[in-house]
N, CA, C and O of each residue as an XYZ file, in Angstrom:
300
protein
N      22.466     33.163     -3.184
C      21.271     33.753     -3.753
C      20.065     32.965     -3.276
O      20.156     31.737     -3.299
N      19.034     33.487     -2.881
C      18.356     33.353     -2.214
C      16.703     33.159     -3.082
O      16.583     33.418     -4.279
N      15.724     32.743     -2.347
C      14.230     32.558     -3.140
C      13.797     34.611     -3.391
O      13.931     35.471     -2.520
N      13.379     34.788     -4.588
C      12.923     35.726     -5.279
C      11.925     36.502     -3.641
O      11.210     35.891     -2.846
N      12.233     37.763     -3.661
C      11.024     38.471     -2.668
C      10.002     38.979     -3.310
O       9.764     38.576     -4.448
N       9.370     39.752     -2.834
C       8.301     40.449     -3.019
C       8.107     41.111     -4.560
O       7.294     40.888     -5.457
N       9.401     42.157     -4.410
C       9.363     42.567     -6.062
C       9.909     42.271     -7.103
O       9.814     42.816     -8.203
N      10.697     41.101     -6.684
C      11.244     39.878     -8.022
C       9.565     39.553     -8.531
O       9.061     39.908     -9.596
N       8.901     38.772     -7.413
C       7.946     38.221     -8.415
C       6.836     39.125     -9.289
O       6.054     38.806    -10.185
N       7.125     40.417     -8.610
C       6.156     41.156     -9.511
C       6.223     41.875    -10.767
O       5.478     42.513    -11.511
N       7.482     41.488    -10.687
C       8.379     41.781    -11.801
C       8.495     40.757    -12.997
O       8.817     41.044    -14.150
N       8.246     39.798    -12.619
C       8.421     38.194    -13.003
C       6.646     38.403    -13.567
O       6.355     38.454    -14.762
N       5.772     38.487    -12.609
C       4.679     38.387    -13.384
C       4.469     39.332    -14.197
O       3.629     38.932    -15.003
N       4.840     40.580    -14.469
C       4.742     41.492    -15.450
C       5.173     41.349    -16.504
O       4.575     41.704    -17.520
N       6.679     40.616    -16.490
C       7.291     40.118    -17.828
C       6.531     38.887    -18.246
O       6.636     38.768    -19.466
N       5.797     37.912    -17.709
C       5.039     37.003    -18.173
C       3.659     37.560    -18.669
O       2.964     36.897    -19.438
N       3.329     38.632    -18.271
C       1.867     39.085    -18.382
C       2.533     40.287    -19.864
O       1.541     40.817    -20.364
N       3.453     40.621    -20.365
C       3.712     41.662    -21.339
C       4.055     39.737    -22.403
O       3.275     39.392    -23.291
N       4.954     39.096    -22.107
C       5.495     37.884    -23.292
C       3.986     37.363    -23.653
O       3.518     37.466    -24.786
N       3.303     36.807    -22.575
C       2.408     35.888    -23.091
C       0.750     36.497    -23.606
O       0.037     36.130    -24.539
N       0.538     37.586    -22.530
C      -1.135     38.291    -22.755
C      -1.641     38.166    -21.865
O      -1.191     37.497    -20.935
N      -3.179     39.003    -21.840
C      -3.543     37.959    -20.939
C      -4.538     37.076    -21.334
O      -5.075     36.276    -20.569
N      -4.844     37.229    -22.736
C      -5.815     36.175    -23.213
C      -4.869     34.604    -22.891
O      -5.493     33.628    -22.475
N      -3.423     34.521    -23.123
C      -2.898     33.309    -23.519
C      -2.576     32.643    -22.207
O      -2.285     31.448    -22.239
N      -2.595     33.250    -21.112
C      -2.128     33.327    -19.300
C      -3.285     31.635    -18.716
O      -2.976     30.671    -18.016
N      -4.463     31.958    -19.358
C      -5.276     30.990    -18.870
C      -5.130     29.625    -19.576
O      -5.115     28.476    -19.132
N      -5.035     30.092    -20.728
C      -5.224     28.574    -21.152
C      -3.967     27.719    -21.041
O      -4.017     26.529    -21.352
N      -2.381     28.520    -20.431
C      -1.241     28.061    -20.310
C      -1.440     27.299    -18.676
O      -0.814     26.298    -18.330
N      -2.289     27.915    -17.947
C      -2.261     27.471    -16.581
C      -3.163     26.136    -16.651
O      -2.841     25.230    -15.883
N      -4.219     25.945    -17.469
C      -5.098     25.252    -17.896
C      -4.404     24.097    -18.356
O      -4.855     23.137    -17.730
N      -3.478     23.717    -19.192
C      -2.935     22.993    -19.340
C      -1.552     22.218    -18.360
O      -1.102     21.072    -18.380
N      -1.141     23.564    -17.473
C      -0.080     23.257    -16.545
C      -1.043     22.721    -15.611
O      -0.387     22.160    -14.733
N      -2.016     22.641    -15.421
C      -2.549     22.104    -14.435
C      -3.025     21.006    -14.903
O      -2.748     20.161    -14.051
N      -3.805     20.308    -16.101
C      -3.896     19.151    -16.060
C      -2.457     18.364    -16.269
O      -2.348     17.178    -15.957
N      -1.563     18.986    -16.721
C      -0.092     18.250    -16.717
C      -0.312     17.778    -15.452
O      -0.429     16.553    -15.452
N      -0.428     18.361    -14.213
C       0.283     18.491    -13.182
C      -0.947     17.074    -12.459
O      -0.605     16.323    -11.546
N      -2.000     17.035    -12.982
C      -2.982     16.091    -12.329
C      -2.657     14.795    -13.203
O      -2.637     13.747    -12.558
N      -2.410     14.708    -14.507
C      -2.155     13.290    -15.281
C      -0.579     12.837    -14.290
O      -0.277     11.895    -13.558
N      -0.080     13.731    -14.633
C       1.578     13.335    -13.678
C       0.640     12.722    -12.218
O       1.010     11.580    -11.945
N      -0.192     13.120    -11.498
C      -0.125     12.533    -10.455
C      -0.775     11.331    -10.134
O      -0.642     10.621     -9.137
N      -1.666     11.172    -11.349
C      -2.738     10.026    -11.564
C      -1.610      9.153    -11.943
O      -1.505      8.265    -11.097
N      -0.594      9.034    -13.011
C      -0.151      8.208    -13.422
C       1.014      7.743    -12.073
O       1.459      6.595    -12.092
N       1.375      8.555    -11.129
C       2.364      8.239    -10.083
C       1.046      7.644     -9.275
O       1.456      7.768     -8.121
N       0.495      7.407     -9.227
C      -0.649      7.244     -8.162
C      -0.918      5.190     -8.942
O      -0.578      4.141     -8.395
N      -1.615      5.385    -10.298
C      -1.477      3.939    -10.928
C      -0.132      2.904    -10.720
O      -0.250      1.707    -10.458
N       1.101      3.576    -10.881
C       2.147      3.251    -10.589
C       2.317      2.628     -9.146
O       2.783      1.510     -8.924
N       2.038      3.185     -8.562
C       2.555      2.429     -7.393
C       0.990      1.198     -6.881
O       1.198      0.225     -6.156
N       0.134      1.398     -7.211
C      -0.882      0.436     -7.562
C      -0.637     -0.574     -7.987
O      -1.044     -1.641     -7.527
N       0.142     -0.420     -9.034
C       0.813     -1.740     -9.630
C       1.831     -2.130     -9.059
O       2.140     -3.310     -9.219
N       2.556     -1.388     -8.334
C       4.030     -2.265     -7.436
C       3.024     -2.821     -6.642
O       2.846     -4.031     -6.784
N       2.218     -2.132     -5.715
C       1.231     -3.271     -5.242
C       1.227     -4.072     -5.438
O       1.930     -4.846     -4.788
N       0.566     -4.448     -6.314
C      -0.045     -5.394     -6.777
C       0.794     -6.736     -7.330
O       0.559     -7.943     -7.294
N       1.738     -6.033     -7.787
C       3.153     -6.816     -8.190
C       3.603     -7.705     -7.028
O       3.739     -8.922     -7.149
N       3.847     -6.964     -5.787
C       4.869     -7.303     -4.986
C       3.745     -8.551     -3.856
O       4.219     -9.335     -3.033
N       2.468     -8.401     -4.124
C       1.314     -8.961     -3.629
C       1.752    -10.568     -4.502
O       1.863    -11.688     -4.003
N       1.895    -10.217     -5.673
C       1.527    -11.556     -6.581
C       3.190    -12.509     -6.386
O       3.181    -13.739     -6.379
N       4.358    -11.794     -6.259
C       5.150    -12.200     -5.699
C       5.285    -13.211     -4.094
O       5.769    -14.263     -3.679
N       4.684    -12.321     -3.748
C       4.266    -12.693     -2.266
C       3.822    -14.166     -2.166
O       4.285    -14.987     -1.374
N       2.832    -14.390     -3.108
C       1.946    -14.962     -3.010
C       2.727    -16.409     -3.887
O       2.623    -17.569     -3.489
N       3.372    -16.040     -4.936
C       4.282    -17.005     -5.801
C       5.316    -17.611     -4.666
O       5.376    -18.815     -4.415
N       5.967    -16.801     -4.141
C       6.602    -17.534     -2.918
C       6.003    -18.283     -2.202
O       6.264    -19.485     -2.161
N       5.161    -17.769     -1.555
C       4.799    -18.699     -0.126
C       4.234    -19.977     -1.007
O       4.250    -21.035     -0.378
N       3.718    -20.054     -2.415
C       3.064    -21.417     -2.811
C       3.977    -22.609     -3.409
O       3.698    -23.805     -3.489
N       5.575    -21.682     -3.947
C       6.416    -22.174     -3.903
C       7.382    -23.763     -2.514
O       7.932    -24.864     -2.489
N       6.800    -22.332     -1.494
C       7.757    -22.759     -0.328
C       6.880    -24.160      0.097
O       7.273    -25.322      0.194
N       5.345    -23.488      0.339
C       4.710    -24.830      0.948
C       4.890    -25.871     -0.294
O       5.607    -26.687      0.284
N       4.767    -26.265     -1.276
C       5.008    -27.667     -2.306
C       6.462    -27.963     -2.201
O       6.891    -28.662     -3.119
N       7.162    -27.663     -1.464
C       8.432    -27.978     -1.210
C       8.701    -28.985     -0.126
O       8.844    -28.629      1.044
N       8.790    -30.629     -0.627
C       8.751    -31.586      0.944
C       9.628    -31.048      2.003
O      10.496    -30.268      1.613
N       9.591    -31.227      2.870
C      10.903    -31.443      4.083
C      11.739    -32.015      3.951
O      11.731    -33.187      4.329
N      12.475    -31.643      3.553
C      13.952    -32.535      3.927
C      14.286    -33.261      5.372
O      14.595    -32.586      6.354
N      14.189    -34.770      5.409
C      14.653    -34.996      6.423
C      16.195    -35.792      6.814
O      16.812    -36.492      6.011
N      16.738    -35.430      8.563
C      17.862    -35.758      8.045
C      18.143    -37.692      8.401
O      17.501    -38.603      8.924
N      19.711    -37.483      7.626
C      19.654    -38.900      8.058
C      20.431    -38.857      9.482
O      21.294    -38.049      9.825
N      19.937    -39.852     10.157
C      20.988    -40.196     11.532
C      21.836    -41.723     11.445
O      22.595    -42.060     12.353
């Protein structure tokens, strides 16, 4: 089974346009759409912070490594 054609979806929007109205059609998209922008803001902060994370890591290492004397050997 395959993606819906031509008169699946018009069929599909008719049964959504008889369930919901069409007063109620906008303010449902209205909200699916800021869903759809907070979801991307918050995936967007998210990886800002692995940034930022993996920066401060970075940075914990290398200050680690240099305060670390040399070992030297014996002969």
């Amino acid at each position: 089974m395959g993606m819906p054609g031509g008169m699946e979806w018009i069929l599909i929007a008719l049964v959504v346009l008889l369930l919901f109205g069409g007063k109620k059609i906008p303010e449902l998209m209205k909200g699916l759409g800021s869903g759809i922008k907070n979801f991307k803001k918050a995936v967007k902060d998210d990886d800002e912070s692995e940034i930022v994370k993996s920066d401060e890591i970075e940075k914990k290492d290398n200050k680690e490594t240099s305060e670390k004397p040399e070992e030297t050997k014996k002969v």
